[in-house]
C-alpha positions in Angstrom: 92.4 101.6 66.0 92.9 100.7 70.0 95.4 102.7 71.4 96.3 101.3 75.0 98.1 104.4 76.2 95.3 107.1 76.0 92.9 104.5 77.0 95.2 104.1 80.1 95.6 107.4 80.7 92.0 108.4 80.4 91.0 105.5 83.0 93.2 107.4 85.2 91.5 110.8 85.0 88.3 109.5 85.5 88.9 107.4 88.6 90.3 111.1 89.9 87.3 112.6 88.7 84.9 110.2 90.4 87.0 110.7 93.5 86.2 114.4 93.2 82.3 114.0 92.7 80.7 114.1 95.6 77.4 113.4 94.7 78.6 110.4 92.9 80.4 109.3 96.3 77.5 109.6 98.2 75.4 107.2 95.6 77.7 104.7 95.7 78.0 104.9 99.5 74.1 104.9 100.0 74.1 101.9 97.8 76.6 99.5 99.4 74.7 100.6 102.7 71.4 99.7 101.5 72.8 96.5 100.0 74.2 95.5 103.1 70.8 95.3 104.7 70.3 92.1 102.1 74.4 90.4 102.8 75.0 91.6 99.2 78.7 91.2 99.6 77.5 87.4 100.4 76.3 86.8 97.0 79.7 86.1 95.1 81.7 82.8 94.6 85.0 82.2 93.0 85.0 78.8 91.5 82.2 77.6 94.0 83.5 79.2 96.7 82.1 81.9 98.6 84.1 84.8 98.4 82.0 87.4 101.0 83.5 90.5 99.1 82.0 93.1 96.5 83.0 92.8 92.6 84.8 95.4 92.2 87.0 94.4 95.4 87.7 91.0 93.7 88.8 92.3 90.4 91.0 95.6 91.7 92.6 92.3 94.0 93.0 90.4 91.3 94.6 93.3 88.6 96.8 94.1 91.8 98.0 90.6 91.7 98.3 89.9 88.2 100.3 93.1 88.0 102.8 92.5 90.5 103.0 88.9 91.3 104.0 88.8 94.5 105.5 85.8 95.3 103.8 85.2 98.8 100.2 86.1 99.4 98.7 86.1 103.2 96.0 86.5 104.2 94.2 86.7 107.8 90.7 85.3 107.9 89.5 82.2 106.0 85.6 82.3 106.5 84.4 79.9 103.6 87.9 79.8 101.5 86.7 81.5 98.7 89.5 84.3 98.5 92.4 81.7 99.3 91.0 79.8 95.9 90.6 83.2 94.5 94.7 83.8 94.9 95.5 80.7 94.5 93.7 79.6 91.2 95.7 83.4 90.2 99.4 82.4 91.5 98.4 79.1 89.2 98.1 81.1 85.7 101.1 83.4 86.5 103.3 79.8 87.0 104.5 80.9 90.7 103.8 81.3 94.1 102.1 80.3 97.8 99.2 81.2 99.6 99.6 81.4 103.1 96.0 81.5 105.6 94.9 81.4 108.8 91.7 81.7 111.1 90.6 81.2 114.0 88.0 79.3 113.3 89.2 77.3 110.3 86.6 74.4 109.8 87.5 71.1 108.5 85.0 70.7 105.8 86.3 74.5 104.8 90.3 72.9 104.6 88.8 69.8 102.7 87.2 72.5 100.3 90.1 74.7 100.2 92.4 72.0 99.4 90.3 69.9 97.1 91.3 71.7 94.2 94.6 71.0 91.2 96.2 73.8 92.4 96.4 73.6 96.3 100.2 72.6 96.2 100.1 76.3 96.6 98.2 76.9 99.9 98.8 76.4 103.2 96.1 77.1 105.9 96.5 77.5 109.6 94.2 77.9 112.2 94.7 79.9 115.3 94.6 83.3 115.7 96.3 86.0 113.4 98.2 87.6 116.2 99.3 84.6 118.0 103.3 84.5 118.3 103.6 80.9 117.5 101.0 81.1 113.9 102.9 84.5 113.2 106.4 82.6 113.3 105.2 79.4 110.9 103.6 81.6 108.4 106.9 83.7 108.5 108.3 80.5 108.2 107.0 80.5 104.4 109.0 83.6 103.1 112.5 82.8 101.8 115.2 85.6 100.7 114.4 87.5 98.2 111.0 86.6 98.0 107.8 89.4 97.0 105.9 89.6 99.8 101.4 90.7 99.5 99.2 90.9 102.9 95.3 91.1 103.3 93.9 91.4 106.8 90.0 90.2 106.7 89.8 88.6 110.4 88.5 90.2 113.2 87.8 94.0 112.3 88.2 95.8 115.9 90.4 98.3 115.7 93.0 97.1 118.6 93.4 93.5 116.5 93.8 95.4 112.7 96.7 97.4 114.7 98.3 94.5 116.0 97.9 92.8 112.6 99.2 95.9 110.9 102.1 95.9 113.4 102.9 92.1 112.9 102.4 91.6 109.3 102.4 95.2 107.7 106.8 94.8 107.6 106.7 91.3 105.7 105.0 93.2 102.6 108.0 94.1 99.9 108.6 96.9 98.2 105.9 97.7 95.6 103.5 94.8 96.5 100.3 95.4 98.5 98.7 96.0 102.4 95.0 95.2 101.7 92.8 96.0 105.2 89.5 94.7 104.4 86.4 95.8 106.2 87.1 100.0 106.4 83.7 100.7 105.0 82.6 100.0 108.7 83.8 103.0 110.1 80.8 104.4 107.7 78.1 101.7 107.9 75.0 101.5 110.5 75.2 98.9 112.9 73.6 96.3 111.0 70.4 95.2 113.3 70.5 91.8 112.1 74.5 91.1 112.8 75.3 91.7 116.3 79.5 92.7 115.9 82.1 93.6 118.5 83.7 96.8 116.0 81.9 99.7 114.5 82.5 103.5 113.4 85.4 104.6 115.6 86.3 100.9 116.3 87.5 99.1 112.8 90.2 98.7 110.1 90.0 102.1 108.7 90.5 103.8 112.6 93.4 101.2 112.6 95.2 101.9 109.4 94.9 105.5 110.3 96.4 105.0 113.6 99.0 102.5 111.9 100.0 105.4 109.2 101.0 107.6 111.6 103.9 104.7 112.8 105.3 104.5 109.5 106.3 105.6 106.3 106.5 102.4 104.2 103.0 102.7 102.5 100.8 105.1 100.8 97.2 105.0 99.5 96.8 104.1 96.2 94.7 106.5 95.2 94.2 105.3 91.7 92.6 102.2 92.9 91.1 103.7 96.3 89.4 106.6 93.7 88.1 103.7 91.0 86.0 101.3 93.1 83.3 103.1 94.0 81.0 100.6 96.0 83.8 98.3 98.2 83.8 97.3 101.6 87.6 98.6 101.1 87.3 102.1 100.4 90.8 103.8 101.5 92.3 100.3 102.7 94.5 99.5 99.7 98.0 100.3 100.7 101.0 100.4 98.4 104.6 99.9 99.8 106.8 102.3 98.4 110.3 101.7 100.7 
């Protein structure tokens, strides 16, 4: 006979377990650096759509989701659209919600992808940059009174942008929904020889979200999550508002 609680309960000892092994840490670090050298994280679609994330990133997202249903997601960086049809396609089965996006460089034939699909009555894309006073004010636009509010940040990974993304953005999430910074496992990855980028160790989302903590007390890790994922390009980055 299944018995969900101990089940439960055991899956929570064991993510605190693996967070405590730290030969198992280093394996799964060595292994999302080696992978890298390949784009591994490029490998993934969600319904067609190229996601640029590792699996067990896209189904933590999607538990955190389906847990909470927030009644807002945004998000900062498009790229190919695959995460804004990942949320999307998710706010569809639960029966509520909008999906608010932007990027700098949003691509038409990425907005006729985007929006080419049954449930894109509940996404709305803008393009410009993240920090920009004018985007942040129409994607505010979207939240009503009363509304459950969920933020990612996946744009530009320097460390001065992710703070001022974390400053803009970081008070629209609600109590008990989520502050996703994507990208932290930079601040432990080799310069990638074949990707020339303007962040690196020192200079990324995890330096930011460490600078950002020390501003405020609305969020905490989740260490539950952070401890269960093993190989992400997340690790310590998702963010639970507790006030």
């Amino acid at each position: 006979m299944f018995e969900r609680e101990p089940f439960e309960k055991n899956k929570i000892a064991n993510a605190r377990k693996m967070t405590g092994d730290a030969s198992l840490q280093k394996a799964a670090l060595d292994l999302v650096i080696k992978s890298n050298e390949y784009d591994y994280g490029y490998q993934w679609t969600w319904l067609g759509q190229p996601m640029i994330q590792l699996p067990p990133d896209i189904v933590a997202t999607q538990e955190i989701i389906w847990q909470n249903k927030p009644d807002v997601i945004i998000e900062t960086g498009i790229a190919w659209g695959g995460s804004i049809v990942f949320y999307a396609s998710l706010l569809q089965l639960i029966g509520k919600g909008e999906v608010i996006a932007v990027d700098l460089n949003l691509y038409d034939h990425i907005t006729a992808n985007v929006m080419s699909y049954p449930f894109s009555n509940r996404i709305s894309l803008y393009k410009g940059s993240s920090t920009d006073a004018g985007v942040f004010a129409k994607i505010k636009s979207h939240i009503k009174a009363g509304q459950s509010v969920m933020v990612l940040l996946d744009s530009h990974h320097s460390h001065a942008h992710v703070l001022d993304e974390l400053r803009l953005y970081a008070p629209l999430v609600t109590q008990g929904q989520y502050l996703v910074a994507s990208d932290t496992i930079i601040e432990d990855l080799p310069a990638p020889p074949h990707r020339e980028r303007a962040w690196g160790p020192g200079d990324n989302p995890k330096s930011a979200i460490d600078a950002y903590m020390k501003e405020t007390d609305r969020f905490v890790e989740d260490e539950y999550i952070n401890g269960k994922l093993l190989t992400t390009f997340t690790p310590h980055g998702y963010l639970r508002c507790v006030k």
